[in-house]
C-alpha positions in Angstrom: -57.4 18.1 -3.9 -56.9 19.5 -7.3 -53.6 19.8 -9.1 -52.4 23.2 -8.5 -53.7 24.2 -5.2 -51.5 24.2 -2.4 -52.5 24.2 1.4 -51.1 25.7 4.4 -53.8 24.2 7.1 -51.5 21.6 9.3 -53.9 18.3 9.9 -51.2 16.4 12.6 -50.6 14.9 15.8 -48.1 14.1 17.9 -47.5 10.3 17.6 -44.3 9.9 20.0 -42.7 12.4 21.8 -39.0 10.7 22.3 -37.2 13.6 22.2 -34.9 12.5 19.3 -31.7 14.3 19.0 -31.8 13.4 15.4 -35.0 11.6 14.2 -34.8 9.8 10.9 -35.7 7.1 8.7 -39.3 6.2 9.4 -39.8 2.8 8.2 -43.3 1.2 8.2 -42.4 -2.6 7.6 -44.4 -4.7 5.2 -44.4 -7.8 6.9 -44.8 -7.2 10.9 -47.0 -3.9 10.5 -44.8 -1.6 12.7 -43.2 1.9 12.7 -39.4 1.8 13.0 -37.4 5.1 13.3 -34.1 5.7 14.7 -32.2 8.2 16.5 -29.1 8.3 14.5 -27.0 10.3 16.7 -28.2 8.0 20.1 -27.6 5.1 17.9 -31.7 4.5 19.1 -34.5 2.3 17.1 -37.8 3.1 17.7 -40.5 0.8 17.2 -44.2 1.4 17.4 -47.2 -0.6 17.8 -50.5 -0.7 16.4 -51.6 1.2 19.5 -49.4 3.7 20.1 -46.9 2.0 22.4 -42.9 2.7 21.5 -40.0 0.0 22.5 -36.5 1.9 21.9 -33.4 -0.4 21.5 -29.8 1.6 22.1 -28.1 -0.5 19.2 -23.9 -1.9 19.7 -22.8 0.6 16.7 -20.7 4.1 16.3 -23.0 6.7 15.6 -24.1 8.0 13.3 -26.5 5.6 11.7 -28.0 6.0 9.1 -31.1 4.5 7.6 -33.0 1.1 8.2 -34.9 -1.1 5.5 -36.9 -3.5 5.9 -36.1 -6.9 5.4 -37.6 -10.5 4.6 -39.0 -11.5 8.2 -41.3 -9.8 10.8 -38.6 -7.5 12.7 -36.0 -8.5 10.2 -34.0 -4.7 9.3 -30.8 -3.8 7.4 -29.4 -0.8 8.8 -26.4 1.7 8.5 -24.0 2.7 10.4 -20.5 4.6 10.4 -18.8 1.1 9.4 -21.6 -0.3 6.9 -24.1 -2.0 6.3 -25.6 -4.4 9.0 -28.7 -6.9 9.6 -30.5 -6.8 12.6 -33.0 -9.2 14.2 -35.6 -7.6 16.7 -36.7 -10.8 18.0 -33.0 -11.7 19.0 -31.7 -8.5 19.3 -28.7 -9.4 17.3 -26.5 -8.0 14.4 -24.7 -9.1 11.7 -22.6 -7.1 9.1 -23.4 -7.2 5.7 -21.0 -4.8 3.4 -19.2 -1.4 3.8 -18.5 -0.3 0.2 -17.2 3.2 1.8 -14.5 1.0 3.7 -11.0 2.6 2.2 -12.5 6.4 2.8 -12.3 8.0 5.9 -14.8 10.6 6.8 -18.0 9.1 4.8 -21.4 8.2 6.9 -24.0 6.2 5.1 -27.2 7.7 5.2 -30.5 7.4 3.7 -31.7 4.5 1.6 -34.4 2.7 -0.2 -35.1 -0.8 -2.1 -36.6 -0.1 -5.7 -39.4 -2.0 -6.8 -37.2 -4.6 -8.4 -35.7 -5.3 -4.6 -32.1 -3.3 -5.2 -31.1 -1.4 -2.3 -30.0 2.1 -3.1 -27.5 3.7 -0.4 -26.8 7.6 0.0 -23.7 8.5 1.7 -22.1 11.7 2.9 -19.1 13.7 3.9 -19.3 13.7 7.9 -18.1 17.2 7.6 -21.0 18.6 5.7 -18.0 20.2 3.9 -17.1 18.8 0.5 -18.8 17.2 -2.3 -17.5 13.4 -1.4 -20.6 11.1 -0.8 -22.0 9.2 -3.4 -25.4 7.2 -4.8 -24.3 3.1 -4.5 -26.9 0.6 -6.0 -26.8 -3.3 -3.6 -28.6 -6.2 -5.9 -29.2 -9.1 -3.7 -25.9 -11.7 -4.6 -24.1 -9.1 -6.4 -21.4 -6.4 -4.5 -22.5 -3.4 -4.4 -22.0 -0.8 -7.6 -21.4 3.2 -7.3 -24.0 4.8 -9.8 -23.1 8.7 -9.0 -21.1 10.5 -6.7 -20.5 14.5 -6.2 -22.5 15.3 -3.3 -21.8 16.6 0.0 -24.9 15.2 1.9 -27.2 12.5 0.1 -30.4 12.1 1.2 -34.0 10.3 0.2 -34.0 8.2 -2.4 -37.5 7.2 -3.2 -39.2 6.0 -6.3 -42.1 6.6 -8.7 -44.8 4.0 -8.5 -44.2 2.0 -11.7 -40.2 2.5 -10.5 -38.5 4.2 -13.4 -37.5 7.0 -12.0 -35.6 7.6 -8.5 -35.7 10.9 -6.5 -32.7 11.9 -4.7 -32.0 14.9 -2.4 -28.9 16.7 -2.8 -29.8 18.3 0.3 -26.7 21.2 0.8 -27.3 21.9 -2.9 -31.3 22.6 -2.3 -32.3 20.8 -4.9 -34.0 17.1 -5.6 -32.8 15.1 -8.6 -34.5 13.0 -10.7 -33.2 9.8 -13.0 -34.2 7.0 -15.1 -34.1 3.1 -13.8 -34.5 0.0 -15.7 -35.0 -2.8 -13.9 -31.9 -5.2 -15.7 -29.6 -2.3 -15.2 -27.6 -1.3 -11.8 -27.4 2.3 -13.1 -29.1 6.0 -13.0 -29.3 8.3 -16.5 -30.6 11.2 -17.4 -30.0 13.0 -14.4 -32.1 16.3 -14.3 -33.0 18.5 -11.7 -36.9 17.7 -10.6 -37.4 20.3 -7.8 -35.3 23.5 -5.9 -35.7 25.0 -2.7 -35.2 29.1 -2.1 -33.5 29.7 1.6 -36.8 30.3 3.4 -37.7 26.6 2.4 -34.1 25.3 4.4 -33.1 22.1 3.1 -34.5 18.7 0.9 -34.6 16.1 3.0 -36.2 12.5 3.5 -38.5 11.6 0.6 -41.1 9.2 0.2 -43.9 8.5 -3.1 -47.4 8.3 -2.6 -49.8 6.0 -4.7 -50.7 8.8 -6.9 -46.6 9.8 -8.1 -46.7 12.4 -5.4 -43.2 13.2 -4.2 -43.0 14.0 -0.4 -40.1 16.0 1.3 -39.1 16.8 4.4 -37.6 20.4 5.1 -33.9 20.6 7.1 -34.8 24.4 8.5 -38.3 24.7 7.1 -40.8 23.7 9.6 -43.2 21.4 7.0 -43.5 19.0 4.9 -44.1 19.7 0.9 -45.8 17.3 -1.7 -45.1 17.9 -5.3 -46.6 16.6 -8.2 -44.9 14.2 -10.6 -43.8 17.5 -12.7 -42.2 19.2 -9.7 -44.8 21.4 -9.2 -45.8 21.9 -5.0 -49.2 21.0 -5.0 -49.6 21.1 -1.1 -47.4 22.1 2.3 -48.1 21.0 5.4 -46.6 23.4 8.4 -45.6 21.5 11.1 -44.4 22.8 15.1 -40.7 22.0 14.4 -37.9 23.7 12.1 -36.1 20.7 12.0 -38.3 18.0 9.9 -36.1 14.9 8.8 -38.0 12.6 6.7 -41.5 11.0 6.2 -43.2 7.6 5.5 -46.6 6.4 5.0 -48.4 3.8 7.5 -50.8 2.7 9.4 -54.1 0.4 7.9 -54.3 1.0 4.4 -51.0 3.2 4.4 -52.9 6.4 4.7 -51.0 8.1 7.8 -47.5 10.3 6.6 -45.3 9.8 9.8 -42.6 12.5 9.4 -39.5 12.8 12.4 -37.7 15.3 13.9 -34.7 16.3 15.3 -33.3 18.6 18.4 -29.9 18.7 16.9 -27.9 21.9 17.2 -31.3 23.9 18.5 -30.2 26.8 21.0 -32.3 27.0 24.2 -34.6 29.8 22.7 -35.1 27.9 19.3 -36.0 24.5 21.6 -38.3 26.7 23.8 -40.0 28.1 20.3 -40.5 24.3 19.0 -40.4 22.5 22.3 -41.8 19.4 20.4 -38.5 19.4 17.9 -37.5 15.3 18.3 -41.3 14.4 18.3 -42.7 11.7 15.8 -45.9 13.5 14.1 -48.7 11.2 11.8 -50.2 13.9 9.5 -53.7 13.0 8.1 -53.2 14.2 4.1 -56.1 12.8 2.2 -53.4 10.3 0.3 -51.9 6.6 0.2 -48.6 5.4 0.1 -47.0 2.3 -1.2 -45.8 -0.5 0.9 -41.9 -0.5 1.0 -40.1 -3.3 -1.0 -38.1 -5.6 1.0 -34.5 -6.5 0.9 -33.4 -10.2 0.4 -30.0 -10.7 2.0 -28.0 -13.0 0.0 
């Protein structure tokens, strides 16, 4: 597909219907070739096989979570919760805190996050309210506490990274906008914060992100029933509609990485709006002609 030309024909399935109340964070994991996805406000993780087949684990922790990353070890995850961050062992089914750098506010939920290419673990948080600009961008090195890097944001969402990792996209999602910044890989720090793409009302709100092989930026719409790619320069280069207003984010899997899984959520829908999207909560794979890039792990000191 050339540079330029955008397309509205939708080429999905349904991969799960679990009936999410508020799908998020696909994950597929580097090392044990699975799906992961949660339902944050169930306090659910999903995980799917190879075939198709989905094992849900009701996890011992307040909602809401928040994200999960994969760590070193087949069904090794860090995940988030409403009091930090925590490892979890699928094998064992056990859990073990990590951090909680949001620990002396009241009123913050961690959110979405991401390892960089350079294995730092980026971490969005958010004002539970949805009210006030509290929640913050914190950068996690492996051995090293964790660092705040920006703050101002009501509701944090993404991060994901360009392929050769010096730059970071970040959803500002009640400001409809995506942000863009400069990494280094010897410095626990964002600059040159700019604004790489902006959303009108009819588009909702920028949500999960993901890059594909070629610098592509993936978003999910909050309130926009699809999923957008835009090009490196923050131009939209293709949408693809899907049956739900309420997308929450998107990964690549599957052999060779070529699937985008994308989750949903039921949250807040009114009987009418659940009757017009009766598969909001589903787990879609959309077929898109592109790649992804295998997710970094996280090495827990």
């Amino acid at each position: 597909m050339t540079s330029g030309s955008i397309s509205s024909r939708p080429t999905f399935r349904v991969a799960a219907q679990t009936g999410d109340m508020l799908g998020e964070s696909p994950l597929w994991h580097p090392v044990d070739g699975h799906l992961y996805w949660l339902d944050l406000a169930a306090a659910g993780l999903h995980r799917m096989d190879g075939e198709g087949r989905v094992d849900t684990r009701r996890l011992d922790r307040p909602p809401p979570l928040g994200a999960i990353i994969a760590g070193q070890g087949s069904g090794r995850l860090v995940l988030s919760a409403s009091d930090g961050l925590w490892l979890y062992d699928w094998e064992g089914d056990r859990m073990e805190p990590l951090c909680h750098p949001e620990a002396r506010r009241g009123g913050i939920g961690y959110n979405d996050a991401k390892v960089d290419r350079w294995g730092r673990l980026w971490i969005g948080t958010s004002d539970l309210a949805e009210r006030d600009p509290r929640g913050a961008l914190w950068c996690w090195a492996p051995g090293s506490p964790p660092v705040l890097a920006d703050t101002g944001f009501t509701v944090v969402n993404g991060p994901a990274f360009s392929p050769d990792g010096k730059v970071l996209y970040l959803s500002d999602s009640l400001g409809r906008r995506i942000l863009a910044y400069d990494l280094a890989p010897d410095v626990m720090a964002v600059c040159n914060r700019r604004v790489f793409a902006e959303m009108a009302i009819d588009e909702g709100y920028p949500d999960g992100l993901t890059v594909d092989a070629d610098g592509g930026v993936w978003v999910a719409h909050w309130d926009g029933w699809r999923v957008t790619r835009f090009s490196s320069e923050g131009e939209r280069v293709l949408v693809m509609p899907l049956p739900v207003p309420r997308v929450t984010s998107v990964a690549f899997g599957g052999q060779d990485l070529a699937v985008l899984f994308a989750t949903s959520a039921r949250l807040d829908l009114t009987g009418p709006q659940l009757d017009a999207a009766s598969l909001s909560g589903s787990l879609f794979a959309v077929q898109t002609g592109f790649v992804g890039i295998a997710e970094s792990t996280f090495r827990v000191s």
